[in-house]
N, C-alpha and C positions, 0 to 999 in steps of 0.2 A: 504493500500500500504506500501512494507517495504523502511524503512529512507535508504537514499542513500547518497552515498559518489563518489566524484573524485577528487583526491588528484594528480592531473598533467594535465595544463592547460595553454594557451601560451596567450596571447594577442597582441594587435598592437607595446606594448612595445619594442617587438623582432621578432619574425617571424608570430606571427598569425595572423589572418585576421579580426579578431574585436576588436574595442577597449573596454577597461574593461568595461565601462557601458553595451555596448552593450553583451557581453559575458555575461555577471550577469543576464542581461535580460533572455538571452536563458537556463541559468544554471538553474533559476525557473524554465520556462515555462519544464523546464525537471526533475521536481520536485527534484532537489538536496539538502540536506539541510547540506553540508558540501562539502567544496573543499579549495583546494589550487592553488594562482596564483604564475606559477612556472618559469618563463620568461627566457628567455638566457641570462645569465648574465648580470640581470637589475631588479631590485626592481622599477624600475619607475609604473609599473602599479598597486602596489599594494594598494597605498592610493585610488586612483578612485575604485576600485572595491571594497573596502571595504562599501567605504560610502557607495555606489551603493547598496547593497548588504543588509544593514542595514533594507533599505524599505521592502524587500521581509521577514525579518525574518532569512535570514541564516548565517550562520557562516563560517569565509575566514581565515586561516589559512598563516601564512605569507611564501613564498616560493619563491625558486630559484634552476637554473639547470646550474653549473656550469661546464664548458666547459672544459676539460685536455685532456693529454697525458700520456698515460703509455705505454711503450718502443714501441714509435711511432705512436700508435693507440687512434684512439679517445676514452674515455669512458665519461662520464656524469652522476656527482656527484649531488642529489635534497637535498637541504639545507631545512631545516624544522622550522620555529619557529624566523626565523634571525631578529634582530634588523634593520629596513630598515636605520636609520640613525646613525649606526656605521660607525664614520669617518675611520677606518681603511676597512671597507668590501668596501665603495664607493670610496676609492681611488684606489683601486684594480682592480675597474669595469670602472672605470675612464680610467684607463691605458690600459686596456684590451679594453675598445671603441676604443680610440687609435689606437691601432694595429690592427682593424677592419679598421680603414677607412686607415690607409696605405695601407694593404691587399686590401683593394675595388682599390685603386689606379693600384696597381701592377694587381694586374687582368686584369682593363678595358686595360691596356697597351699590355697584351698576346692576349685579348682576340682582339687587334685591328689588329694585328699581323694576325689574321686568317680571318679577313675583315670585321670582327663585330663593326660597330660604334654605342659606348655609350658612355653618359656624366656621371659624378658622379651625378648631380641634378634629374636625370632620374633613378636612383636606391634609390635616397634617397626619393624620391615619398612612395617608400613604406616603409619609417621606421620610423616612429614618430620623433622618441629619438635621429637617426643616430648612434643608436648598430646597424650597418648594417653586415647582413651577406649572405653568398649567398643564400639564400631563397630568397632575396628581389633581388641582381639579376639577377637569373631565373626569377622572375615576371616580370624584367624589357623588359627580352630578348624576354619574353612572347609576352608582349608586342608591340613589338617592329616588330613582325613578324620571329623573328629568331627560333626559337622552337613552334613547337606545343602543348607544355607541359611543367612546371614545373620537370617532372621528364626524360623529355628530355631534357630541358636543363644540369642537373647535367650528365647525360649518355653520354652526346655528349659533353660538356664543363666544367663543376663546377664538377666533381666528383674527389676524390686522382686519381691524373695519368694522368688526361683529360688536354687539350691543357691550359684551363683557372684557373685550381688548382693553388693556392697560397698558403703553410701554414702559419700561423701566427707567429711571429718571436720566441712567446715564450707563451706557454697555461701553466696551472697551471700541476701540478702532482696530482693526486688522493690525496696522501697526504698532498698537499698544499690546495687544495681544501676541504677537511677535516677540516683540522688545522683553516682555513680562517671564517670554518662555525662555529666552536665551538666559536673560541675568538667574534663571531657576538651574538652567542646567541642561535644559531641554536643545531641543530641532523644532522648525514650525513644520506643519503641515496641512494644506487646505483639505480641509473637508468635503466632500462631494459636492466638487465644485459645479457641475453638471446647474446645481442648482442657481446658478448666479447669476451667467453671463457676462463675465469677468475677466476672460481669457485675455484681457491686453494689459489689465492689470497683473493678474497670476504671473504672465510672463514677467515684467517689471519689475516685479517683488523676488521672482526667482534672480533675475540677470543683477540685480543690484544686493544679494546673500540676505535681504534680509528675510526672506523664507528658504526655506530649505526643502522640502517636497511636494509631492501631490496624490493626495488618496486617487489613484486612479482607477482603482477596481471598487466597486459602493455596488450593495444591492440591488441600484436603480441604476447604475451604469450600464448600458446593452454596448453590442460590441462596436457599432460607432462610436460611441460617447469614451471607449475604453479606447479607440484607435488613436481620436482626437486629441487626448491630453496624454497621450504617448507620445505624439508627434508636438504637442507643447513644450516635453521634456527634453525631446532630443535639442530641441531648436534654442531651447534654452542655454542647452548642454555645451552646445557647440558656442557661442556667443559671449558664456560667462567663461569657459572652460573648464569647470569642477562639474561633479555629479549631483544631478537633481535624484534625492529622494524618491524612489516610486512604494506606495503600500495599498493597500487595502483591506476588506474587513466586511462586516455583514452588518454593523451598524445595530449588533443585535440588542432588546428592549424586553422584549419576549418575542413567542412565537405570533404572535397575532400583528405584533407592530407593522405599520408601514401599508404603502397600498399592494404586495405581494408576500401574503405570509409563510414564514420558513424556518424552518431549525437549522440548530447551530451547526455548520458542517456544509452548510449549503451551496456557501458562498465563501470561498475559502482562495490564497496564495498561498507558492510554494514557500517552503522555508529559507529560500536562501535571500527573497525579501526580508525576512525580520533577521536576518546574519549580519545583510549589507547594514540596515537600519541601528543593529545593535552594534557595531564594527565603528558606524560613524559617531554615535551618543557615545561610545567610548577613549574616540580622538576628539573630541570637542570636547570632553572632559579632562583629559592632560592638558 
């Protein structure tokens, strides 16, 4: 069987649905022998899955998906290698919980507004840490009988636009978010970029080092979208003259997330991406 790799993975830390032991569990039983736990801005589940992780034989990559803004729009920065107790990265994810549970405040206040009653204790049900965001809730509204779905709630309420959107007062910049992972220890890496339409920026930020790769394999990448930012890399490649980054992952949440749902194993890279990846967080670390 060939060695596998999934290098983007969420836990109960932030929006997934298992907590890190349990996730590590499933990540064997799905013969992986390499991933990265990559949480919504929170290192909190990395320690548990590591230990976790040790039993089975495999190897966990330290990771994070930092949350920004570029001129308005969301993008999502995967920090690669970070130091989880750099006092400067946790006071950042500090402040940014913060502004998550204001945001949850100012929500449940619209959302009451449309005659929706919830409690904050009733959302925080689903988030370990209280990094609450609204993934946890939609679970709540789930719950509760108001949506028939997670991805009805965000359509009818939690999506930009909808009655219950709140932005958060203040999300990082792509370069902030950058900047934040290198002084940790980390590599940047975009997030399924597919989703942006960014491509003239991706390249910029690659040819001038202040990113360092590009998730180019994502659950929703089909094999154009996987061609295209190959052919970003190389072009990069050539231009800057050092090596872009390539990784990928299943962006897994649980089995139901996303609009194609799959298990762990599904969506998988060979091992000698998390080699290359692990080979570089170890010279940028001397």
């Amino acid at each position: 069987m060939m060695k596998r790799t999934d290098l983007h993975m969420h836990t109960t830390a932030s929006d997934g649905s298992y907590q890190p032991q349990e996730l590590i569990k499933k990540c064997a039983e799905a013969k992986l022998e390499w991933i990265a736990i990559t949480d919504h801005d929170t290192t909190a589940g990395i320690e548990e899955a590591k230990s976790a992780a040790a039993d089975y034989g495999m190897n966990v990559i330290n990771g994070i998906e930092l949350s920004c803004v570029h001129n308005g729009k969301s993008v999502h920065m995967l920090g690669y290698g970070i130091d989880p107790s750099s006092k400067r990265l946790q006071n950042e994810l500090k402040n940014q919980q913060w502004m998550r549970q204001e945001r949850l405040t100012h929500m449940l206040t619209q959302l009451k507004m449309e005659g929706i009653s919830l409690e904050e204790e009733e959302v925080y049900t689903y988030s370990s840490n209280k990094n609450v965001g609204r993934p946890h809730l939609a679970k709540a509204l789930l719950n509760k009988g108001y949506v028939r779905s997670v991805k009805e709630a965000f359509d009818l309420y939690l999506a930009e636009g909808k009655k219950g959107y709140v932005p958060k007062p203040k999300e990082f910049t792509p370069e902030e978010a950058m900047e934040l992972i290198e002084v940790s220890g980390g590599l940047s890496v975009i997030a399924h970029p597919k989703d942006y339409n960014l491509d003239a920026m991706i390249h910029s930020w690659l040819v001038t080092e202040k990113l360092a790769g590009i998730e180019i394999w994502h659950r929703e990448h089909d094999k154009k979208t996987v061609k295209r930012f190959e052919q970003l890399a190389d072009i990069a490649e050539q231009e800057s003259g050092r090596p872009v980054i390539r990784t990928g992952g299943s962006d897994f949440h649980h089995e139901a997330h996303g609009s194609i749902p799959l298990h762990l194993g599904e969506v998988t890279i060979s091992n000698q991406y998390a080699e290359q990846l692990q080979k570089r967080i170890s010279t940028a670390q001397t």
